[in-house]
C-alpha positions in Angstrom: 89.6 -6.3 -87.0 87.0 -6.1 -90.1 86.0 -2.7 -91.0 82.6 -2.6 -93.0 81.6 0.7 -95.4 78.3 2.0 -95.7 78.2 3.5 -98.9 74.9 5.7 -98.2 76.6 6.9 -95.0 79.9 7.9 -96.3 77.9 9.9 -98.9 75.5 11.4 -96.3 78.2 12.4 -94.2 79.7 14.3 -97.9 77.4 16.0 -98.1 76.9 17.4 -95.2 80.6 18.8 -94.9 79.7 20.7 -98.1 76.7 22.3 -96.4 79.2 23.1 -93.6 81.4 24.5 -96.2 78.6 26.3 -97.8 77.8 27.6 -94.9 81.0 29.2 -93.9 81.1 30.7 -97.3 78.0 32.5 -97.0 79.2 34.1 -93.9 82.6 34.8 -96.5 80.4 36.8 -99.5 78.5 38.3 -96.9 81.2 40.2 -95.2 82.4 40.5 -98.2 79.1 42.0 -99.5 78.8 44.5 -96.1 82.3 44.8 -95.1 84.2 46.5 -97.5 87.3 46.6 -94.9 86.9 42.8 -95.0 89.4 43.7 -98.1 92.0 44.7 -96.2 94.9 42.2 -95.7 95.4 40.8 -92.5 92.2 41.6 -90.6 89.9 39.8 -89.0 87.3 39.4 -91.3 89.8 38.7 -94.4 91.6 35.9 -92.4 87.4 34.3 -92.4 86.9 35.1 -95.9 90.4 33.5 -97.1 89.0 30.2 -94.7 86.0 29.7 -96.3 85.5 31.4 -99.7 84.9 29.2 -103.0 87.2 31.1 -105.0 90.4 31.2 -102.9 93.0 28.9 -103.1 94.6 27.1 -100.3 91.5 26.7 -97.8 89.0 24.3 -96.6 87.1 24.2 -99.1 89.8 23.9 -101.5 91.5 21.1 -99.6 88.0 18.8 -99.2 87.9 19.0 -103.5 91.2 17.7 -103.6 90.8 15.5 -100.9 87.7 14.2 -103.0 88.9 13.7 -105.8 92.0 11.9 -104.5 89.9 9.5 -102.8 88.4 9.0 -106.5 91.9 8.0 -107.8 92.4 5.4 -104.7 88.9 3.8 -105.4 89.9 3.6 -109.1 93.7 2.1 -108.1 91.3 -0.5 -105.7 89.3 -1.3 -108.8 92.4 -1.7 -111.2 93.8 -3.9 -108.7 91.0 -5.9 -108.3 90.1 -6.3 -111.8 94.4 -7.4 -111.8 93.5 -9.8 -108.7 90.2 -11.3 -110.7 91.3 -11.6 -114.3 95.2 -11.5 -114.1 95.8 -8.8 -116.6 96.2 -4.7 -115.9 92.9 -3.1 -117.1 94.4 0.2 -118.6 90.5 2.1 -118.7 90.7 2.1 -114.6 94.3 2.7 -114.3 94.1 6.1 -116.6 91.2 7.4 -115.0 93.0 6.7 -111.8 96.0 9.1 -112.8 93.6 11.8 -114.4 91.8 12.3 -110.7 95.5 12.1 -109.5 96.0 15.4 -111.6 92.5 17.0 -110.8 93.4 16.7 -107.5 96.9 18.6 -107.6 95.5 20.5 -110.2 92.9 21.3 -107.6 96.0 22.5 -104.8 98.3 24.1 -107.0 96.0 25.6 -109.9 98.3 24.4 -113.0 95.3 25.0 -115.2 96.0 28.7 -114.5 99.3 28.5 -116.4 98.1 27.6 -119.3 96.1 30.8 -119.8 98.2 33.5 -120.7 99.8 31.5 -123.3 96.3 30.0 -124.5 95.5 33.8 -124.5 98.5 34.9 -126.5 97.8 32.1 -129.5 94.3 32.1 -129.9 93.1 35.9 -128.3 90.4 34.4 -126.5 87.6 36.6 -124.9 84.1 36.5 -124.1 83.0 32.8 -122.5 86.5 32.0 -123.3 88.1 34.7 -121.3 89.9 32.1 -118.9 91.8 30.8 -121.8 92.7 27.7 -119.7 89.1 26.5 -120.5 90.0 25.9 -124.0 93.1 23.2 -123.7 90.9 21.2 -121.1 88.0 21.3 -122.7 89.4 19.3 -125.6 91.6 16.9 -123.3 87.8 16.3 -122.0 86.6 15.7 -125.6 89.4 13.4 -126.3 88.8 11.4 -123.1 85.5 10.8 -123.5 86.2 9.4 -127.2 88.6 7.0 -125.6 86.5 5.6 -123.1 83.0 5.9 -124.5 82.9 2.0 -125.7 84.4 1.0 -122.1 81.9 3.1 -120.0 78.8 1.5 -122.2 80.4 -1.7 -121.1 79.3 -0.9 -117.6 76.2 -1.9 -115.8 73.8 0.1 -116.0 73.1 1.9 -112.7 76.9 2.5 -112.6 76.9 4.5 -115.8 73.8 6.1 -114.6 75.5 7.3 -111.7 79.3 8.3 -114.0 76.7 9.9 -116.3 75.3 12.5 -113.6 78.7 13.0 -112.0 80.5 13.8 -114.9 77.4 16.0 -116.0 77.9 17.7 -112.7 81.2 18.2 -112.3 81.7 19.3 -116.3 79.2 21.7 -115.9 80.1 23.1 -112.6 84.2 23.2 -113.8 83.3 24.2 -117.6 79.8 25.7 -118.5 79.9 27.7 -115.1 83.3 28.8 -115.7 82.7 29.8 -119.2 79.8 32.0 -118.1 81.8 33.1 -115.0 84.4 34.4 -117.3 81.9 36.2 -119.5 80.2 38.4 -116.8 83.4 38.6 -115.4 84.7 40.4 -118.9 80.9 42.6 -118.7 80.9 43.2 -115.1 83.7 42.3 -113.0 83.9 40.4 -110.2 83.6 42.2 -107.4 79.4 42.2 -107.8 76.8 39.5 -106.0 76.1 37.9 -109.6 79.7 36.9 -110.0 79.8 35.5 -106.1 76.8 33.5 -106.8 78.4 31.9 -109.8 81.7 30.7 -108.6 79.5 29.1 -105.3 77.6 27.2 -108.0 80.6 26.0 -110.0 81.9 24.7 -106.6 79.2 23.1 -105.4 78.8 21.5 -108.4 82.0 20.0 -108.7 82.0 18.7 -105.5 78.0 17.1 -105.8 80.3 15.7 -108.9 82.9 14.0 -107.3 80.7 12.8 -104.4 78.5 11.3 -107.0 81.5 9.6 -108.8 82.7 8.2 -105.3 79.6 6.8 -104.4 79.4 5.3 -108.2 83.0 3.7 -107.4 82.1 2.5 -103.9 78.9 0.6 -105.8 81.2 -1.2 -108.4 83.3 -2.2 -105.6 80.5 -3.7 -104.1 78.8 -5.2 -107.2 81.8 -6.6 -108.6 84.0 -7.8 -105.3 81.2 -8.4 -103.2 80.6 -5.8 -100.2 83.1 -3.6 -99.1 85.2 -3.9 -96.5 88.5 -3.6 -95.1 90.2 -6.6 -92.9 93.1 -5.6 -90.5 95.3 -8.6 -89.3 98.1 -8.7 -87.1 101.4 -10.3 -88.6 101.9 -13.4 -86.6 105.4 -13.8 -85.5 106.6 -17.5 -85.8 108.1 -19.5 -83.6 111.6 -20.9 -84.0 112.8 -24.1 -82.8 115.9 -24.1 -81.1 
């Protein structure tokens, strides 16, 4: 059995489970908004709001991003193994971005970014934009990164860095700039307000346009560099043995 993938398709069909998310999380803020009992642990209308909202951990929306970005770090392992296949030697650029969407995506289940902010907070006393200290260690992992790889990703054709260009704007801007701002009304006005709600939807919809982006960029390498994608499922034939 051959199994062919429509790149456009997969990415349509993305998409629309984040406007399914997004909608489900509108219904969250707005009980949120005109329910204050919606607070209360345990009842109705907190069980919907912990199923849907952005900012909560452990829910749909939070297992689609890490389901995302995990299905970035197989397309990258395809890639690596491909290039392996192809030019017989291990291609470390595909194999270490592979591992860093490994991490996004636990880092995206378990929040370890979250642990590094009270001791980020404790060295440097960081406030204002910088209030979620955490922001500070992985922005300069994500300055280093991009130093490493800027020759390789120049090296790429380009409507595929045209495509990693706009989902790494996306996603950086949605997990950093938005974050950064997040954290600086959060310091002025808390975050129990409509102005804080609509930020954290934006960062969240923004990383996920990210990683849709960067998955549709990988499916197109596959196809431009191994011909068109597909998968092929064969049987194991058994062999027959002369007696």
């Amino acid at each position: 059995m051959k199994l062919k993938i429509n790149n456009s398709v997969i990415v349509r069909n993305l998409f629309i489970c984040v406007g399914l998310l997004l909608i489900g999380h509108a219904l969250a803020v707005f009980l949120l908004i005109q329910f204050p009992e919606s607070k209360v642990e345990g009842s109705f209308y907190n069980k919907l709001i912990s199923l849907f909202n952005f900012n909560l951990e452990a829910n749909l929306p939070t297992y689609f991003s890490a389901l995302l970005l995990l299905g970035n770090a197989f397309l990258l392992s395809l890639i690596a193994f491909g290039k392996k296949q192809q030019e017989g030697n291990n291609d470390w650029h595909w194999i270490g971005m592979a591992l860093v969407f490994c991490l996004l995506s636990f880092d995206e289940m378990i929040k370890i970014h979250e642990h590094l902010t009270i001791p980020t907070e404790n060295l440097l006393e960081t406030s204002g934009y910088f209030r979620y200290a955490w922001l500070v260690p992985y922005g300069i992992l994500i300055f280093i990164l991009g130093l490493v790889y800027i020759k390789f990703l120049l090296k790429l054709p380009k409507r595929i860095l045209w495509l990693f260009t706009l989902a790494a704007v996306l996603f950086i801007s949605g997990a950093f700039v938005l974050e950064a701002i997040s954290a600086k009304h959060d310091e002025n006005y808390g975050q129990e307000n409509l102005g804080y709600y609509l930020m954290y939807t934006f960062e969240e919809l923004m990383e996920m346009s990210g990683s849709i982006v960067f998955f549709y960029a990988l499916l197109s390498y596959i196809s431009l560099t191994f011909g068109k994608t597909s998968f092929k499922f064969q049987p194991k034939k058994n062999k027959l043995v002369n007696s």
